[in-house]
N, C-alpha and C positions, 0 to 999 in steps of 0.2 A: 523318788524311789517308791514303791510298790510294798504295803503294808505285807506283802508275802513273801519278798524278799527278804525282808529284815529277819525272819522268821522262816530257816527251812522244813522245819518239822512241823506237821498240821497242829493244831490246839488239840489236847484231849481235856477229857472229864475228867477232874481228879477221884481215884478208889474207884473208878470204873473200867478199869484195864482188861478185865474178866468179862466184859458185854462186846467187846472190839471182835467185830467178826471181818472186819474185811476193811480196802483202802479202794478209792475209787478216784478217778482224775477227771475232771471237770475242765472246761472251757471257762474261761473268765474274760469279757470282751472289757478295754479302757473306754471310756468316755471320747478320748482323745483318738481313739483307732486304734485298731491292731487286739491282738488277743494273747494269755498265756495261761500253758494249760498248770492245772493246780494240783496237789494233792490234798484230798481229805479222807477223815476214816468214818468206816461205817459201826455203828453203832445194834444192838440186838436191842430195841425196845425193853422185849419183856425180860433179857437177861439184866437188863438195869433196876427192871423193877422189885427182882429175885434178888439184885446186890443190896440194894437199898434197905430190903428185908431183913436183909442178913446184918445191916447196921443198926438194925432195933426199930424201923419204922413199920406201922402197919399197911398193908393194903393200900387202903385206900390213902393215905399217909404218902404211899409211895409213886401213887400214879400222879396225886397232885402235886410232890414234890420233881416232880419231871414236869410234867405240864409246865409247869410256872419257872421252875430256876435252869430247865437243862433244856429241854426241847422251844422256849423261849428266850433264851437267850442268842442274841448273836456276837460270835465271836470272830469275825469279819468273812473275807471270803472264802474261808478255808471251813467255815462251822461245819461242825461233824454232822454225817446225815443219821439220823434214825430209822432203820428197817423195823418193819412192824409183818406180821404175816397176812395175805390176801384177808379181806372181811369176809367172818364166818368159820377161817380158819386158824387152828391152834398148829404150832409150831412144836409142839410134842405128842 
């Protein structure tokens, strides 16, 4: 069985429920042949890094704290994507 079957609901980030801008379904190919499609959710970069702020981290504090434990981590084939806005541009 299929680590995503066991599991209908994609993985989120915990206290980040407020950066979820959207859900997106993905193709997942087996090793063994054939494919099924998946759910995962999409994440707002900088509204994670505005959460994160809000739980007493700095700045910089917070982009490293994503960097390393959120956008580094995998949490199988379901891992949330992170949307970030084109390079150059700000999302407000």
């Amino acid at each position: 069985m299929q680590e995503d079957a066991l599991c209908p609901q994609p993985p989120k980030y915990a206290g980040l429920d407020g950066a979820i801008v959207g859900v997106a379904y993905v193709w997942q190919r087996h090793p063994e042949g054939g494919a099924e499609r998946i759910e995962t959710l999409i994440y707002d970069g900088e509204r994670i890094v505005h959460l994160l702020g809000e739980q007493g981290m700095t700045l910089d504090e917070a982009y490293e704290y994503l960097d390393f434990n959120i956008d580094g981590a995998y949490l199988g084939t379901a891992t949330p994507i992170i949307m970030w806005p084109p390079e150059g541009e700000d999302s407000e």
